[in-house]
N, C-alpha and C positions, 0 to 999 in steps of 0.2 A: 041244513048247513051244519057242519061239524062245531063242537064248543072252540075248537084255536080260530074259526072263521065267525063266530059272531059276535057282533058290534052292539053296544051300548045303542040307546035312542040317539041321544047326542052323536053320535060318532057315525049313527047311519044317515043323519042328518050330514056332515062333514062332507066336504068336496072331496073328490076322489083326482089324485094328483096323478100321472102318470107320466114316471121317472124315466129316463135314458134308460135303456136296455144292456147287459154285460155279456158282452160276447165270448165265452171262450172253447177253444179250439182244444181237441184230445187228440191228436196221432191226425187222423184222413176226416173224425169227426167233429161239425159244429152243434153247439147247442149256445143257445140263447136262452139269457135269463133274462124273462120281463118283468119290472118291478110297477108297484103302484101302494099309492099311499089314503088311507083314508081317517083321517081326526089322529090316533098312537095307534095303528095298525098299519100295517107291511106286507104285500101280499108279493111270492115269488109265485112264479107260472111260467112251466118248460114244456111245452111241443115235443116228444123226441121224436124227431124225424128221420132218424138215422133207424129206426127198427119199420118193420112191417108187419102186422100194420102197428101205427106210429101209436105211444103211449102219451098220457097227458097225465103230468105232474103238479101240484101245488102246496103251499104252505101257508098258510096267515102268521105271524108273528104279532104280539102286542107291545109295547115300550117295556111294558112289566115284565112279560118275559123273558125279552132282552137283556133286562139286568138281571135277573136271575139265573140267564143260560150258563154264564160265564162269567167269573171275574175279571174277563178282560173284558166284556160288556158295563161293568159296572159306573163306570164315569161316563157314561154317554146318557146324554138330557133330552134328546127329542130324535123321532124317526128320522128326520133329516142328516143330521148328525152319522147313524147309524149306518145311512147308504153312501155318506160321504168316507167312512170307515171299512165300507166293502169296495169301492171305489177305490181306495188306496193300494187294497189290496191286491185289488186286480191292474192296477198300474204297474205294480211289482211284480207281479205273474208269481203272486202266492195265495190264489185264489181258483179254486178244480174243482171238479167233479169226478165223484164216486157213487159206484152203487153197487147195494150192497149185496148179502144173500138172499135177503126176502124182496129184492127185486124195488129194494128203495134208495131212489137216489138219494144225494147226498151233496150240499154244496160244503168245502170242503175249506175252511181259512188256515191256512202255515204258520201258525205263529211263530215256531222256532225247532228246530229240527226234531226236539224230542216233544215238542206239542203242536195240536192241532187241533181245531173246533170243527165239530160237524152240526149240518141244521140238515135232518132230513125233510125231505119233500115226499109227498104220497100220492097214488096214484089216484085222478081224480075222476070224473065222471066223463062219458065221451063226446058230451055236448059242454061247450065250452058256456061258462054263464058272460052276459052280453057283454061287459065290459070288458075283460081279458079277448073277447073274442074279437072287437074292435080291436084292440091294439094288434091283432097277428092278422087280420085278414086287411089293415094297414100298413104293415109294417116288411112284413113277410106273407104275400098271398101267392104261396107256393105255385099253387095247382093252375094261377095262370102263367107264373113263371116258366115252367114245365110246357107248357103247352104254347106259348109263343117261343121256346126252345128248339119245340122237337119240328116249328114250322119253318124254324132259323136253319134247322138241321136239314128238313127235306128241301128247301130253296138252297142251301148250298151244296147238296147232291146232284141236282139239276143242275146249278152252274159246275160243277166240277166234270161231267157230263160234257155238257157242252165245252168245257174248256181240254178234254182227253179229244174229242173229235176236232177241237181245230190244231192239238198240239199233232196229231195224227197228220191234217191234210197242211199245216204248216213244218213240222218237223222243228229245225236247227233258229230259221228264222222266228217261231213262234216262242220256243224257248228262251231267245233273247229279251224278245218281248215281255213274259214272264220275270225273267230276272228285274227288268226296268220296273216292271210293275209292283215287285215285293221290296227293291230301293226306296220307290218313293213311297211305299207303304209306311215301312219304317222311318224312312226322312218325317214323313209327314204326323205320326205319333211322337217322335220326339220335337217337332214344333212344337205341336200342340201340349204337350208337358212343359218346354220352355213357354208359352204364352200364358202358359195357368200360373207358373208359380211368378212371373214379370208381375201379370193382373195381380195375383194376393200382392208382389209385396210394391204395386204400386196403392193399391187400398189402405197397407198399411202404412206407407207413408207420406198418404193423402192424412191419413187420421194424426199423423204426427204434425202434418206442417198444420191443421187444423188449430189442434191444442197449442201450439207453439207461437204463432200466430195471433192466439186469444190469451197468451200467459202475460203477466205483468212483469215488465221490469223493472218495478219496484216495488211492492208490495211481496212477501213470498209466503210458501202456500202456506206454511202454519197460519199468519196473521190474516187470512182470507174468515175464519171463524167467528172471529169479533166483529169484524166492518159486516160479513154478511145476516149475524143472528140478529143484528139493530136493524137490518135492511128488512129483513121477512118479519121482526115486531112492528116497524113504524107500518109498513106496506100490509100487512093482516094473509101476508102470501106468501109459496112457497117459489124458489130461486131455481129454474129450469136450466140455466145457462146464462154465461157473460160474454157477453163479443165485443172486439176490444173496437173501437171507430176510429180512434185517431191516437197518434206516438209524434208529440212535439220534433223530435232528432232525425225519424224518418218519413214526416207530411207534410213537414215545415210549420214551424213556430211563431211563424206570422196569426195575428187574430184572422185574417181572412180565411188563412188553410184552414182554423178550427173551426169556423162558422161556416165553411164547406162541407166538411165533413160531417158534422155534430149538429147543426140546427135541426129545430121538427122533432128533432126523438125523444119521448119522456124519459124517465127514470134510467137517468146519467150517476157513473159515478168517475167521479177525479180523481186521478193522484197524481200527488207532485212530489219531486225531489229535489230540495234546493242546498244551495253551499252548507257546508257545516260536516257533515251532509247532515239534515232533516228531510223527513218524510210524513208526509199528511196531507190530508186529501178531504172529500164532502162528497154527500147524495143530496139527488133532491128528485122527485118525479114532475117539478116543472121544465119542458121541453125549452131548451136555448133558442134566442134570436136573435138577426140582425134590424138592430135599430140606429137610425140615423142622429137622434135625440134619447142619448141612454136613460133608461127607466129603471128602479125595481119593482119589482111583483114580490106579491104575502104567500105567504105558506099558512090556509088558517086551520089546517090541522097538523099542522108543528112537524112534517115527515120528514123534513131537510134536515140535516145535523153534517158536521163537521168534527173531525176525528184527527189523532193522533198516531201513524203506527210507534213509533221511538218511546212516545209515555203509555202506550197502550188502552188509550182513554179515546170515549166518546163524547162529542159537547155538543148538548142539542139546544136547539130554538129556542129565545126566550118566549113566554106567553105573552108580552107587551111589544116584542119585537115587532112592526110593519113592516120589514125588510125582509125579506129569505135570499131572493140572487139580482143580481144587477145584469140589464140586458143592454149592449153597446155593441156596433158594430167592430169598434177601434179596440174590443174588448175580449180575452179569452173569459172562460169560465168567470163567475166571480161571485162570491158567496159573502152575504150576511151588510151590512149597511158601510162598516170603516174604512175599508172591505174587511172583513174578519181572514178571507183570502182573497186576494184579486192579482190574475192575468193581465196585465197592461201591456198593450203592442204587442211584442216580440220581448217575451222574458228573459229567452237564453241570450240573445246577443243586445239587448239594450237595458240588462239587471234589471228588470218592469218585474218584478213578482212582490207584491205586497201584503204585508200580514198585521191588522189592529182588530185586536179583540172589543168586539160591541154589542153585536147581535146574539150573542151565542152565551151560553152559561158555561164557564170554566173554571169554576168552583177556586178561585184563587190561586191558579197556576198563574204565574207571574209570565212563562215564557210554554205557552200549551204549543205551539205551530213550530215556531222558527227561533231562534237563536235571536236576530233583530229583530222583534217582533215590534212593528209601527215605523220599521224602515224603509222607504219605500225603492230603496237600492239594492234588495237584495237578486242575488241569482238563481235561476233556476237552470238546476243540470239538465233535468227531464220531465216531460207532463203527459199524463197518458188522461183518455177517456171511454168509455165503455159505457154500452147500453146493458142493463138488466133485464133478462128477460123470466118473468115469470108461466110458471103452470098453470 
């Protein structure tokens, strides 16, 4: 192996990444550049199949030399980086190939009409070593390409064949038939182009009404950072996704619609928006239920808490507290013993949204939740709930 191709212990140790390919086109010629990456080494590898017989180029680059190739290499921090900078460049189609007198390519960067960077490639041995030889006998395996071609080719000799003998024993009528047949030929590719690009852009917005769907109207995304980093410290886990189960305005704001939707599922989170407007909400990994004789259930490792988006504050569980949520049929969501929040009935049309700090630590915030906090008249505009789902 040549000194630009070899690797440190560590680095031969390193996964070998293997990067999207750069396809670029010269006049009638392709040449593909394969890239891969192993620990700060860059390996380029060109097939030229455009000559006969075909020559086989390569390069290893290292991070180091990378900053020292060029001053415009200089700010760039990791291999990654490096290919995202060759990338660019070939989005821009300022990115060729040359080669030179001594029969050495050349990849070729434009930086501005009176400069330009060349990285030569050299000409490498004729047996490919194993990995580069995966990636082309993957990616590009010519030689069966070619040969289920040239089968494509004599099967339509055949048919063309037979189709000159029956234009011969049909004449004028057969000719029509033909024309009908290259019609729907054509009809039938451009359906097929209209139903690919229907399919993408119904995927994509399958993916929108997904997200949209799952988005909060009331909470917005910035303030998703604070409610969720207390959620993956109480929970000891990472936050996979949120899916939203129930929207007071569009499930119905009855306690029955919420304990329809919402009972059975653990680790819930609330939010509510009530007159003022305030906004605040609670988690807790205890699953809601309908009970006939309402009860509360303990949190005895404290993972409930109850929040603030407006003061930007979280107020967790007291350690003396016996209370974490209140379970009541007649009852939305309802957190902490005063309720510190409670859903009563129907909040939007019968003001049932109630807020008395008791259970919760609120470190002397006079009014942590709601503007009347201890009134049990207040309204609520909106109540959404969502399950968490972890990794």
């Amino acid at each position: 192996m040549k000194k630009n191709q070899q690797f440190s212990k560590k680095e031969e140790n390193a996964e070998i990444v293997k990067l999207d390919p750069i396809i670029i086109e010269k006049k009638e010629l392709k040449y593909i550049i394969n890239i891969e990456t192993q620990g700060n080494k860059i390996t380029f590898s060109i097939n030229d199949t455009n000559q006969l017989p075909s020559v086989y180029y390569i390069r290893t680059l290292s991070l180091r030399e990378i900053n020292f190739f060029h001053e415009e290499f200089s700010s760039i921090v990791s291999i990654y980086d490096f290919y995202s900078y060759l990338r660019s460049f070939w989005e821009n189609k300022k990115l060729g190939l040359k080669k030179n007198d001594d029969d050495k390519l050349a990849i070729i960067i434009f930086i501005s009409k009176e400069q330009t960077i060349e990285i030569n490639l050299f000409q490498g041995p004729k047996e490919l070593d194993l990995c580069l030889k995966e990636i082309w006998d993957k990616l590009f395996n010519l030689e069966e390409k070619i040969k289920e071609n040239n089968n494509e080719i004599n099967n339509l000799k055949n048919e063309n064949k037979k189709l000159k003998n029956e234009i011969e024993a049909l004449k004028g009528q057969n000719n029509e038939r033909n024309k009908e047949i290259k019609m729907t030929k054509i009809e039938n590719q451009e359906l097929k182009k209209k139903i690919e690009e229907q399919t993408k852009g119904i995927i994509i917005l399958n993916d929108k009404f997904i997200n949209y769907m799952n988005k909060s109207v009331i909470m917005k995304d910035y303030e998703r950072n604070m409610v969720f980093t207390e959620i993956k410290a109480r929970m000891k886990k990472r936050i996979k996704k949120i899916k939203k189960l129930y929207q007071a305005t569009i499930d119905g704001s009855s306690a029955e619609n919420f304990h329809y939707k919402c009972d059975n599922i653990p680790n819930t989170l609330v939010l509510v928006k009530s007159e003022g407007p305030r906004r605040f909400g609670g988690f807790t990994p205890i699953p809601w239920a309908s009970e006939e004789k309402g009860f509360f259930l303990k949190d005895p490792e404290l993972k409930t808490f109850v929040f603030s988006l407006d003061n930007k504050k979280i107020y967790h569980l007291k350690n003396c507290s016996k209370e974490a949520v209140y379970h009541d049929k007649n009852c939305g969501p309802c957190f902490g013993h005063g309720n510190d929040i409670g859903i009563i009935g129907d909040p939007i049309k019968d003001n049932n949204l109630y807020t008395y700090p008791e259970s919760f630590e609120y470190k002397g915030d006079s009014q942590p939740l709601s503007e009347n906090h201890g009134n049990k008249n207040i309204k609520a505009l909106e109540y959404e709930v969502f399950q968490v789902v972890f990794l």
